[in-house]
C-alpha positions, 0 to 999 in steps of 0.5 A, a space after each residue: 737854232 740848229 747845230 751844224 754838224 761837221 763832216 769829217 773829210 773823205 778818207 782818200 783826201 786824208 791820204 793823198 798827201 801821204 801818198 804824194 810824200 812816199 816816193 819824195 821820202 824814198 827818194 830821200 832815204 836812198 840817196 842818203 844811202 848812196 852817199 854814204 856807200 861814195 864816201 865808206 865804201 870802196 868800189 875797189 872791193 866789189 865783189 867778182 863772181 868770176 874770181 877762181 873761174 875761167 875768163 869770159 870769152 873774148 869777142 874783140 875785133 882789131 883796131 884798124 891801123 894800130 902798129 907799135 912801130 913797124 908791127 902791127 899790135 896782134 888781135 886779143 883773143 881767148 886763147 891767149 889767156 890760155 897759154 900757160 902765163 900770167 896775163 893782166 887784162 885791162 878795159 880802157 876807152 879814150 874817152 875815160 879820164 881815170 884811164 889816163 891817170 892809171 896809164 903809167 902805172 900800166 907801163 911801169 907793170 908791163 916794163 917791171 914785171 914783163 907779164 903781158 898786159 893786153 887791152 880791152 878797148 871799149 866803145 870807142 872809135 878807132 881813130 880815137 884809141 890810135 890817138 891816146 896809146 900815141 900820146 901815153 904809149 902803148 903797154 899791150 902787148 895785144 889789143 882789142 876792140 869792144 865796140 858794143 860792150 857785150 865783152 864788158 857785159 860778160 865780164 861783169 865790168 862796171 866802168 872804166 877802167 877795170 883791170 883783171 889778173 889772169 893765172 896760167 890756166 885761164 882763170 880769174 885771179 884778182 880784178 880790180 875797179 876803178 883807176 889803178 893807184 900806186 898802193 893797188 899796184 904794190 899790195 895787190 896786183 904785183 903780190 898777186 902775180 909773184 903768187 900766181 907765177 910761184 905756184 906749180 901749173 894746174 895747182 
């Protein structure tokens, strides 16, 4: 009687399923990590490269028929970032539902505090940004249009909506991501705008 001697299996075919759970077990490991980042982390918080230096460019184009009654709401541009006051920029779309949530409080800060507060308006059609300030009101004391995102892209926003403080000189003092809530306006954009309005030009 002959033994029968048994093979082992190739070693490809030992490894393939290792090869096939890889990718299922990475998977796996990362979305625990972005669940964990949703609920401890505040997106608020994310870091900005741009805080203590010059604001990005702004190439905006107006939006056609915005008025504020009589007046027809001026074009955003870089120079008015640089006129010596401090100035809240807001990236906003009609489509964004957090931005209607933030809405007021954008009107409370502009009424409150009489800092300009001037509008980015991202991707969006015109007829539709017309819309939402006639429903929700308008606090931008000048707007202006980013209909392909390269502003957003230059200045490192995320999402709508985003609003950053600008001091005197042009410089980017404070941003904040994600919808403005009344805490974030009473311990961190108001403070941050008394100290920058208290500081001497050019310190």
């Amino acid at each position: 009687m002959t033994d029968q001697v048994t093979e082992a299996p190739p070693a490809s075919g030992r490894k393939r399923p290792l090869l096939i759970l890889a990718p299922l077990l990475l998977f796996g490991a990362m979305a625990v990590l972005f669940a964990f980042a949703l609920t401890k982390g505040d997106p608020s918080k994310l870091p900005s490269a741009l805080i203590g230096r010059p604001a990005p460019p702004l190439a905006l184009t107006a939006i056609d028929g915005l008025q504020e009654g009589q007046r027809t709401v001026p074009l955003l541009t870089s120079e008015l970032l640089q006129k010596g006051e401090v100035t809240v920029v807001n990236f906003w779309a009609s489509w964004c539902g957090p931005c209607i949530e933030e809405h007021p409080l954008l009107i409370e800060l502009a009424q409150k505090t009489k800092v300009p507060v001037v509008g980015v308006n991202y991707k969006d059609a015109a007829a539709n940004a017309r819309r939402f300030l006639s429903r929700y009101g308008n606090p931008f004391a000048a707007i202006g249009a980013d209909t392909t995102g390269r502003t957003a892209i230059e200045w490192g926003v995320y999402g709508m909506p985003e609003t950053f403080v600008i001091d005197g000189q042009g410089r980017v003092a404070y941003k904040h991501v994600g919808p403005i809530s009344r805490s974030t306006l009473d311990r961190n954009i108001l403070p941050t705008i008394a100290r920058l309005r208290a500081q001497k030009p050019g310190s």
